[in-house]
Backbone as numpy.savetxt, mean C-alpha at the origin, in Angstrom:
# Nx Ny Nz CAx CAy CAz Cx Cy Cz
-9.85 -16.86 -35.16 -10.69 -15.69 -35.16 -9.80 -14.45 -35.16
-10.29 -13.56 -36.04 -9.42 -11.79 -36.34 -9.42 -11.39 -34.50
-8.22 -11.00 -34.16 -8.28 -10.36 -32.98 -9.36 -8.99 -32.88
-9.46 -8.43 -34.30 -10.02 -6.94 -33.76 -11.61 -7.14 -33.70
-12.14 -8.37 -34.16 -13.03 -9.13 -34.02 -13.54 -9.67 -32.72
-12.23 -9.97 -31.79 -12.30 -10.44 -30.67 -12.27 -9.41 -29.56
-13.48 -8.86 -29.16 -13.24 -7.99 -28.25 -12.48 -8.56 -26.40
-12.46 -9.31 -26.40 -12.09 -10.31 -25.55 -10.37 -10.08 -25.26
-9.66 -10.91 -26.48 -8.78 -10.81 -26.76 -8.23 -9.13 -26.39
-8.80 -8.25 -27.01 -8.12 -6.71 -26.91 -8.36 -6.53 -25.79
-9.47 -6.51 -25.16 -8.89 -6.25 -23.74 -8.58 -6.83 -22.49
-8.05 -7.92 -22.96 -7.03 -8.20 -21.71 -5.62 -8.14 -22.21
-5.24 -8.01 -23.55 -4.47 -7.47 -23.64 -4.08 -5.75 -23.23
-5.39 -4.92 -23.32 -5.22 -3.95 -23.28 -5.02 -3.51 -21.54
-6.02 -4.34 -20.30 -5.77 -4.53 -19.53 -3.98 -4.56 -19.19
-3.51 -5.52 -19.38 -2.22 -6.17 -18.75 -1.35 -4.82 -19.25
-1.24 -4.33 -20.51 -0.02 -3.14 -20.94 -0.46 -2.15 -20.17
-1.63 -1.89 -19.44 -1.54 -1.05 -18.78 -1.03 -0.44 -17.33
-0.80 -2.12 -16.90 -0.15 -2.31 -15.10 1.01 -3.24 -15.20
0.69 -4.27 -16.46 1.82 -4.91 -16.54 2.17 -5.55 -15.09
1.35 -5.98 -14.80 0.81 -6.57 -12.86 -0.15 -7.76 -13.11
-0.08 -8.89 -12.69 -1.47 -9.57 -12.42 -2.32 -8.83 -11.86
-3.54 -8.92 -12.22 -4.41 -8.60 -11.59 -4.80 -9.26 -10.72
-4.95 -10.14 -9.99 -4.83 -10.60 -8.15 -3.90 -10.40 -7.32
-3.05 -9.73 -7.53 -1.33 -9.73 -7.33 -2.34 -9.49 -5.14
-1.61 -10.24 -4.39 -1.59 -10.09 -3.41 -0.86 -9.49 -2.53
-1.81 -9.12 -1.02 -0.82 -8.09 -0.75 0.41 -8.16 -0.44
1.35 -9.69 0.07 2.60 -10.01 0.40 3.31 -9.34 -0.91
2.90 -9.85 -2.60 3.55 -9.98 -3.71 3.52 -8.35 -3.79
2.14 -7.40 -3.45 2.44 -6.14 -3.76 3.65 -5.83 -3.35
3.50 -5.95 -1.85 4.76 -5.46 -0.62 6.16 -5.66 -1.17
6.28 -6.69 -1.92 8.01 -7.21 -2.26 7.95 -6.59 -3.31
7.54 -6.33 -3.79 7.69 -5.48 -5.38 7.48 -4.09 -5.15
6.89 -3.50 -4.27 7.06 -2.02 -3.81 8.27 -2.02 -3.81
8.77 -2.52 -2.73 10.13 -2.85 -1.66 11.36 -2.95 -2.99
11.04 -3.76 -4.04 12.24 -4.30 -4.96 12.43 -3.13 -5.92
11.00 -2.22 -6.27 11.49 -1.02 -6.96 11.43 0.07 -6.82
11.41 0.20 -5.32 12.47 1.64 -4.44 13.62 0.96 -3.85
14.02 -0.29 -4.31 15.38 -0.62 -3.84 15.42 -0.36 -2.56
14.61 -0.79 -1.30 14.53 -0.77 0.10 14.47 -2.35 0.93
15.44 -2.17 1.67 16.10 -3.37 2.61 14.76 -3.47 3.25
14.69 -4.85 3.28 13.86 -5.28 5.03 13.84 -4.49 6.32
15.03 -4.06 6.64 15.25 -3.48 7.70 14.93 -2.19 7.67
14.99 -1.67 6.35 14.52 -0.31 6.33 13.15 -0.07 6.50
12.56 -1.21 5.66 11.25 -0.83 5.70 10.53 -1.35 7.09
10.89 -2.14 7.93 10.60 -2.23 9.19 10.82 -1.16 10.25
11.77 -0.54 10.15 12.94 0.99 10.78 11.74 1.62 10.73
11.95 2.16 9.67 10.51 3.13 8.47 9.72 2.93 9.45
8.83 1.96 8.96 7.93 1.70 9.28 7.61 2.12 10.63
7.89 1.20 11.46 7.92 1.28 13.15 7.09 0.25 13.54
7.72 -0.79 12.78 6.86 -2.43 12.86 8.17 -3.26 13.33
7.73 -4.07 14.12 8.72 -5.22 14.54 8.83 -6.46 13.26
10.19 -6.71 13.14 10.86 -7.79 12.71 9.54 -8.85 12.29
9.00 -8.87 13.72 8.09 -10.60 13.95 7.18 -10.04 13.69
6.68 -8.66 13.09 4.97 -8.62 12.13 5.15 -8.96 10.80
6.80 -8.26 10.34 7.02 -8.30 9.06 6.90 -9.91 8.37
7.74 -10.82 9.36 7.72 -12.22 9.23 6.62 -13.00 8.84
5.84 -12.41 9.66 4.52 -13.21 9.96 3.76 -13.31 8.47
3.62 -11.48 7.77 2.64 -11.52 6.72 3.32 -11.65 5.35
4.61 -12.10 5.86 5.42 -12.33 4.21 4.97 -13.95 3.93
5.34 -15.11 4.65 5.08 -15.95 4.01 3.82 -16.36 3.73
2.70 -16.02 4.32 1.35 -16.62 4.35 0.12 -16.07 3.11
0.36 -16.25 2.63 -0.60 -15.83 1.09 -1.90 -15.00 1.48
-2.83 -15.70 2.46 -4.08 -14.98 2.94 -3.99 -13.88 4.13
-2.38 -14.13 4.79 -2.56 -13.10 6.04 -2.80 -11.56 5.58
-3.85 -11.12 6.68 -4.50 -9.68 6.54 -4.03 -8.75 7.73
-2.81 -7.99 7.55 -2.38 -7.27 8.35 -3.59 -6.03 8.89
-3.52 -5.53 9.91 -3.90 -4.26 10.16 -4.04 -3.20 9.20
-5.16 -2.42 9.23 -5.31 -1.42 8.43 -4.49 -0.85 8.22
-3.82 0.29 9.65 -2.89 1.28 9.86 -1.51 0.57 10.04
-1.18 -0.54 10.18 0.10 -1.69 9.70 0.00 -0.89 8.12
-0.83 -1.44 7.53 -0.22 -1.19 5.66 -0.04 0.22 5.46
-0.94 1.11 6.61 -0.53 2.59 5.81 0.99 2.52 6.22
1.53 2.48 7.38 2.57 2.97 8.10 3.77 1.98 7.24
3.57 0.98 6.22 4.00 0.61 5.34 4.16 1.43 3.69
3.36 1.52 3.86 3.10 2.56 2.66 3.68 3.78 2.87
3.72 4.32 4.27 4.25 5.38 4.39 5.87 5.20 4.33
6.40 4.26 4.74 7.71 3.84 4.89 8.14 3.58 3.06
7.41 3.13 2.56 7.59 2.57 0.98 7.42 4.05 0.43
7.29 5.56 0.87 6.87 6.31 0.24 6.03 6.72 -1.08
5.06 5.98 -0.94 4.02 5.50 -1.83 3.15 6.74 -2.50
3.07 6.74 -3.31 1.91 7.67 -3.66 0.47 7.56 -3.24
-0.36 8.63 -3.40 -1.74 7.83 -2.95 -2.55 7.02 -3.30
-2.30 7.18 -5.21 -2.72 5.75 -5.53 -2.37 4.53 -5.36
-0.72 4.21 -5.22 0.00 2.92 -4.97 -0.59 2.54 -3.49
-1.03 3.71 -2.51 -0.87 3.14 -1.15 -2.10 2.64 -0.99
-3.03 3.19 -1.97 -4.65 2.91 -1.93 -4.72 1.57 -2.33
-4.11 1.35 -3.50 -3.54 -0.35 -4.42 -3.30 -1.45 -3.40
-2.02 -0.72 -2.14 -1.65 -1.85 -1.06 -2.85 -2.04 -0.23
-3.86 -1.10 0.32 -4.77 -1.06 1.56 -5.96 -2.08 0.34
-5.74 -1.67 -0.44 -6.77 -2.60 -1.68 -6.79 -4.22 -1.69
-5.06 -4.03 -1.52 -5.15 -5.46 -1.86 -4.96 -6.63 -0.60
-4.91 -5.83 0.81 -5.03 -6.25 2.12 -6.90 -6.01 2.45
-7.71 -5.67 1.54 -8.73 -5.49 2.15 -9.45 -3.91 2.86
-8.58 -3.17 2.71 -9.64 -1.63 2.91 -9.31 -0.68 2.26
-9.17 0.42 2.43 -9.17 1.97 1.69 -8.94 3.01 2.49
-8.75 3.95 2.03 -8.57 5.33 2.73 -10.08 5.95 2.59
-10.96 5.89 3.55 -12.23 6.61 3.44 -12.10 7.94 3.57
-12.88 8.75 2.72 -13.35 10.54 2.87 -14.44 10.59 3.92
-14.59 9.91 4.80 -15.30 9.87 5.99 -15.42 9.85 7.52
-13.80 9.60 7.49 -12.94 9.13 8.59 -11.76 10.28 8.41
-12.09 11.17 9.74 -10.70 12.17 9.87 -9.32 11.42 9.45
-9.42 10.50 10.67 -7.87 9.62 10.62 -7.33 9.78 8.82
-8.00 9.22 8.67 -7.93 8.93 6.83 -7.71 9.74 5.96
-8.27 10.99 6.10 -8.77 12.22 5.83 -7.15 13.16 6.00
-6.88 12.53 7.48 -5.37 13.25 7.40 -4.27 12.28 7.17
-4.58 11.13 6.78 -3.23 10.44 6.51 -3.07 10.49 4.53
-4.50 10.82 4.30 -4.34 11.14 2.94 -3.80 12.36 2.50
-3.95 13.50 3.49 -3.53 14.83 3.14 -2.01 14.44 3.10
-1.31 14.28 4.32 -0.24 14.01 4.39 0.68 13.00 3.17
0.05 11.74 2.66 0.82 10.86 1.64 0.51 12.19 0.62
-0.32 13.11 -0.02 -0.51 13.43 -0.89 0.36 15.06 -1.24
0.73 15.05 0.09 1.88 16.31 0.47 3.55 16.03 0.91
3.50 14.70 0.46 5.05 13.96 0.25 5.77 14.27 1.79
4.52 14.02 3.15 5.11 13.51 4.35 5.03 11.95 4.84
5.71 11.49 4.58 5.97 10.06 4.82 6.63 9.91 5.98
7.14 10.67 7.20 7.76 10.10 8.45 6.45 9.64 8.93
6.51 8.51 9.71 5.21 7.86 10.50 5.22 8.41 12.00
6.43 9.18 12.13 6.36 9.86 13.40 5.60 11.26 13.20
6.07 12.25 11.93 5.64 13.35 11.86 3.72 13.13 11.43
3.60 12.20 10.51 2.11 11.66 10.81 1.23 11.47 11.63
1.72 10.76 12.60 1.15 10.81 13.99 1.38 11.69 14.79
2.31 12.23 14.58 1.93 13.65 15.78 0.65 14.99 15.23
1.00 14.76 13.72 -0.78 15.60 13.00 -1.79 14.91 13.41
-1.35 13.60 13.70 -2.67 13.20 13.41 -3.36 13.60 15.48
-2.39 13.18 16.34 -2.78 13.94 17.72 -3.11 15.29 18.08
-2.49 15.91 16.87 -3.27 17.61 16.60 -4.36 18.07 16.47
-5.35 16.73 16.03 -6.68 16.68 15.71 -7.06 15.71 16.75
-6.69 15.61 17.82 -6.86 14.17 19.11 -7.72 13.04 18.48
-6.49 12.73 17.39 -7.63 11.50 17.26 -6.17 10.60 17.55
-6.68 9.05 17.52 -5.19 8.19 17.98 -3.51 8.00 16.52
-2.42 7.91 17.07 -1.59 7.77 16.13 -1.68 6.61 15.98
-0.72 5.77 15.02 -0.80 4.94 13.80 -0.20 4.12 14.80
């Protein structure tokens, strides 16, 4: 069958050139591939982060483990993520950054104003007394 015939065919081709990603890509596989193309150590991104060794452990090998919400931002924040990439990781662990939720509200201002310390985050975010990360 003519591909241009095949609407099928075009777009999953057209799909894939566009992310060039599986589309199920999970969140462990996101995480190592963030990590592999900002060229960032384990240790950094744990440092970063302000996650222990034994969380990082835990959700690398297990295919279904579902870290904490504010675990993946404070990952994302450490991976210096954009807001779509960080939305992609909370996506593919299961939540989002809601426009409904202060917390959210200011951790989005902040990824979207290129502050990524998870310390300087949480101290905005106690500016507004709501809890840090």
């Amino acid at each position: 069958m003519d591909d241009e015939l095949n609407p099928t065919s075009k777009n999953k081709m057209e799909s894939k050139s566009k992310t060039d990603q599986p589309v199920d890509e999970t969140f462990s596989q996101m995480l190592i591939r963030f990590m592999q193309e900002r060229n960032i150590t384990l240790q950094q991104l744990y440092n970063d982060a302000g996650i222990s060794r034994k969380i990082y452990y835990r959700m690398k090998p297990r295919v279904g483990y579902k870290p904490k919400k504010y675990t993946v931002v404070r990952l994302a924040l450490a991976l210096k993520l954009s807001l779509d990439d960080t939305e992609r990781l909370l996506k593919s662990a299961g939540y989002e950054l809601s426009r409904s939720i202060l917390k959210d509200l200011v951790i989005s201002y902040c990824i979207a104003n290129n502050k990524y310390s998870v310390r300087e985050v949480s101290e905005l975010l106690e500016d507004f007394g709501l809890p840090e990360l």
